[in-house]
FISEPA-73175 format. One record per residue (C-alpha): residue in three letters; residue number from 1; x, y, z. Coordinates in Angstrom, 2 decimals. Example, Ala and Ser with C-alpha at 12.3 -4.5 7.8 and 13.67 -1.06 7.14 Angstrom:
// FISEPA-73175
  type  seq       xx       yy       zz
   ALA    1    12.30    -4.50     7.80
   SER    2    13.67    -1.06     7.14
//
This chain:
// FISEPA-73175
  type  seq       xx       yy       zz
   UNK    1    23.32    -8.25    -7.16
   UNK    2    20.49    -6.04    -5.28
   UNK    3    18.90    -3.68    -6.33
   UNK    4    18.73    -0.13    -5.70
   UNK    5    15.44     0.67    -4.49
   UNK    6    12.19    -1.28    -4.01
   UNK    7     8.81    -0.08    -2.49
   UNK    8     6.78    -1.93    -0.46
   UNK    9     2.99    -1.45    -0.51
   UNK   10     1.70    -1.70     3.16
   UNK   11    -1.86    -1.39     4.55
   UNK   12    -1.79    -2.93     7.57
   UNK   13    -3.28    -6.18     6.86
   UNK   14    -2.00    -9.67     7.53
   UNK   15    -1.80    -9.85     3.07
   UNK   16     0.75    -6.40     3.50
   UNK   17     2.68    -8.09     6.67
   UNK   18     3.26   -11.09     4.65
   UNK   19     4.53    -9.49     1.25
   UNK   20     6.85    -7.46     3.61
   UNK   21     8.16   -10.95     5.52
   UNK   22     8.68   -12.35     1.79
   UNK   23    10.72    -9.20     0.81
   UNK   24    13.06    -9.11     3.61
   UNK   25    13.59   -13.03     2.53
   UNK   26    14.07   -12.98    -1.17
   UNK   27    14.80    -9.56    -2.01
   UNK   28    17.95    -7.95    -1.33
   UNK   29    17.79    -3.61    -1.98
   UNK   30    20.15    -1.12    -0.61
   UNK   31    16.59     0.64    -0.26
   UNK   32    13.61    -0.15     0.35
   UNK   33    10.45     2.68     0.64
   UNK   34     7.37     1.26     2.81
   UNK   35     4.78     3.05     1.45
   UNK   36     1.23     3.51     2.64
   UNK   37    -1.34     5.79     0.61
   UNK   38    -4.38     7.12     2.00
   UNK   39    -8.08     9.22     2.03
   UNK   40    -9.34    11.72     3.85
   UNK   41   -12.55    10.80     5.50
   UNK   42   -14.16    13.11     3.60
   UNK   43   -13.94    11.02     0.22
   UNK   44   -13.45     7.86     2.04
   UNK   45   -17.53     8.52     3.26
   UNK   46   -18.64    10.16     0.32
   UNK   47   -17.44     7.19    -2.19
   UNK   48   -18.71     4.20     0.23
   UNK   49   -22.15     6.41     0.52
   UNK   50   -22.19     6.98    -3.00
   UNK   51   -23.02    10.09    -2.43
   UNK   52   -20.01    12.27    -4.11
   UNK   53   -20.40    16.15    -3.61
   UNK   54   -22.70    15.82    -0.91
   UNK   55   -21.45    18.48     1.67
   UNK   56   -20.12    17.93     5.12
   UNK   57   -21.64    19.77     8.11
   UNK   58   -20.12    23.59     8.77
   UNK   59   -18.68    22.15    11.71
   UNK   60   -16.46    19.31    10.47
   UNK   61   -13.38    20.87     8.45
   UNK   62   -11.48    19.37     6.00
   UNK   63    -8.66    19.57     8.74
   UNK   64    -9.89    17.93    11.27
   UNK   65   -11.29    14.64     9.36
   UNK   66    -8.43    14.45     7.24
   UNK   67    -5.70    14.83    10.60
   UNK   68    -7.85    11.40    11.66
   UNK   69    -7.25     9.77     8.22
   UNK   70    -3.60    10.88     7.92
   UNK   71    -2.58     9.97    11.50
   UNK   72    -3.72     6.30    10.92
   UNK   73    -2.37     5.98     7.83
   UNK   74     1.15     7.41     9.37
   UNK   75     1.13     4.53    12.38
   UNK   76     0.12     1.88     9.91
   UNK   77     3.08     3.02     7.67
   UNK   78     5.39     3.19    10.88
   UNK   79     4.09    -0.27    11.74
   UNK   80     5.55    -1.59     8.15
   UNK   81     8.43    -0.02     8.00
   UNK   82     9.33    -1.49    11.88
   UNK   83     8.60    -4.89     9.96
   UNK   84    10.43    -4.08     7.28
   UNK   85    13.36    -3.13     9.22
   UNK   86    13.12    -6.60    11.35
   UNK   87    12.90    -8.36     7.89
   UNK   88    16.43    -7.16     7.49
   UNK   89    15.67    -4.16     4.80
   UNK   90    17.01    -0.73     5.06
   UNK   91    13.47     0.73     5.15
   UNK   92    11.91     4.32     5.27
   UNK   93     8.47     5.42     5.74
   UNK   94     6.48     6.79     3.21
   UNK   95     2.86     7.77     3.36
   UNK   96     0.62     9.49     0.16
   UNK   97    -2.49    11.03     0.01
   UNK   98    -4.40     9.55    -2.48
   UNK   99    -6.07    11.98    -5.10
   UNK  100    -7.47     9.46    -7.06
   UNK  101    -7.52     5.81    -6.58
   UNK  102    -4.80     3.86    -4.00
   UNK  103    -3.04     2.03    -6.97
   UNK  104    -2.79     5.04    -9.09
   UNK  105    -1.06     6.28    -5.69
   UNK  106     1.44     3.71    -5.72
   UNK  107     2.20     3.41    -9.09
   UNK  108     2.98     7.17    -9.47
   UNK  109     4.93     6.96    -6.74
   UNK  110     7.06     4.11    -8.18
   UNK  111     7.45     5.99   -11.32
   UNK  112     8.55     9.52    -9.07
   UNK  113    10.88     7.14    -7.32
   UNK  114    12.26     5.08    -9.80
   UNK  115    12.25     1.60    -8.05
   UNK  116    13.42    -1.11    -9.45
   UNK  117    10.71    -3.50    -7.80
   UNK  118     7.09    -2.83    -5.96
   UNK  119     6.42    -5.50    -3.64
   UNK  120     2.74    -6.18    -2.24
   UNK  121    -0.08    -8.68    -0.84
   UNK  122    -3.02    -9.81    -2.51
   UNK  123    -6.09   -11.30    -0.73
   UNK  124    -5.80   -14.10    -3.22
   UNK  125    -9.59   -13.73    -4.60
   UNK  126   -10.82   -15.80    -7.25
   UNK  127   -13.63   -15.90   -10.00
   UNK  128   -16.82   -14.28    -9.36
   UNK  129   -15.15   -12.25    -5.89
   UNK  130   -12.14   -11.60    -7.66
   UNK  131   -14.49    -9.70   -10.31
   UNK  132   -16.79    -8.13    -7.83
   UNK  133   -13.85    -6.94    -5.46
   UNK  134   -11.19    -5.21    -7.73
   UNK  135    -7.60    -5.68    -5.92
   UNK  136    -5.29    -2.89    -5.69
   UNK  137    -2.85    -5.26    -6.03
   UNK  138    -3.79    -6.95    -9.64
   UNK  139    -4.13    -3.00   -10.61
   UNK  140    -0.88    -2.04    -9.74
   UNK  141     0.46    -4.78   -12.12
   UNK  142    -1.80    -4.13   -14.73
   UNK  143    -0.29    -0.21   -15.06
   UNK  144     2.88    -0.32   -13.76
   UNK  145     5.65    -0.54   -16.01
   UNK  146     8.02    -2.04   -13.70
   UNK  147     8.62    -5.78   -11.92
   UNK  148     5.93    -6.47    -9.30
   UNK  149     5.99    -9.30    -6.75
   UNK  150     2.83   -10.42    -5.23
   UNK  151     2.41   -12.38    -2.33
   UNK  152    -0.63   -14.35    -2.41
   UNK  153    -1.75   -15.27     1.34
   UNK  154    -1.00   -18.56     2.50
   UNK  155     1.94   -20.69     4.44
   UNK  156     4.52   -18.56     6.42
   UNK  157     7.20   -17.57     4.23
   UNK  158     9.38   -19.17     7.06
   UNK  159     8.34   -22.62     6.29
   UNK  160     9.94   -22.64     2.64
//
């Protein structure tokens, strides 16, 4: 029996092209929501800087850095949900600004949705670089209240 609704993480990388191949395989939803979150540029710079607060020049608005942000993160998303589509799911796009971190993103957006499943990629990391580079993806399992599938990378999904 399928289920009603699952989302889809998708970033654009070869990890979120993969866990979308694997859903269209082994899931079957009436729905499925491809959803990619995103930050402006203007916290996207200030956390890598780690400078927080630190103002932007009078001449750079909010507007115009977050419309770069925004309209990357809205191709990306239409890039996954034409995969998504091709993996045989009934796919919409879905893109949400974060306001905190990505996973918090995607896990209140599962909750506001009510999906039965979130699907998404993990880069697989170990150990020490496991540690030292958090993964979105562990985090969204560790706080979501809901079934998660992770796709680890590795063989092509066709080859099973």
């Amino acid at each position: 029996m399928p289920c009603d609704l699952m989302l889809i993480a998708y970033d654009g990388s070869e990890n979120a092209r993969r866990a979308v191949e694997y859903a269209g395989r082994f899931l079957t939803a009436n729905r499925a929501v491809v959803l990619t979150a995103w930050e402006p540029m203007v916290r996207q710079a200030a956390r890598l800087s780690g400078i927080s607060g630190v103002l932007q020049p009078e001449w750079v608005t909010d507007e115009e850095i977050e419309d770069v942000a925004y309209t990357d993160a809205k191709n990306i998303n239409a890039e996954g949900a034409k995969l998504a589509g091709l993996a045989g799911l009934n796919a919409e796009a879905r893109t949400v600004e974060c306001t905190t971190t990505i996973w918090n993103a995607i896990v209140d957006v599962a909750d506001d949705l009510d999906v039965d499943i979130i699907v998404a990629g993990t880069r697989g990391a170990t150990g020490i670089r496991a540690l030292l580079h958090s993964s979105v993806a562990d985090a969204v399992l560790k706080h979501c209240h809901r079934p998660v599938l992770l796709v680890p990378p590795g063989r092509d999904p066709k080859d099973h």
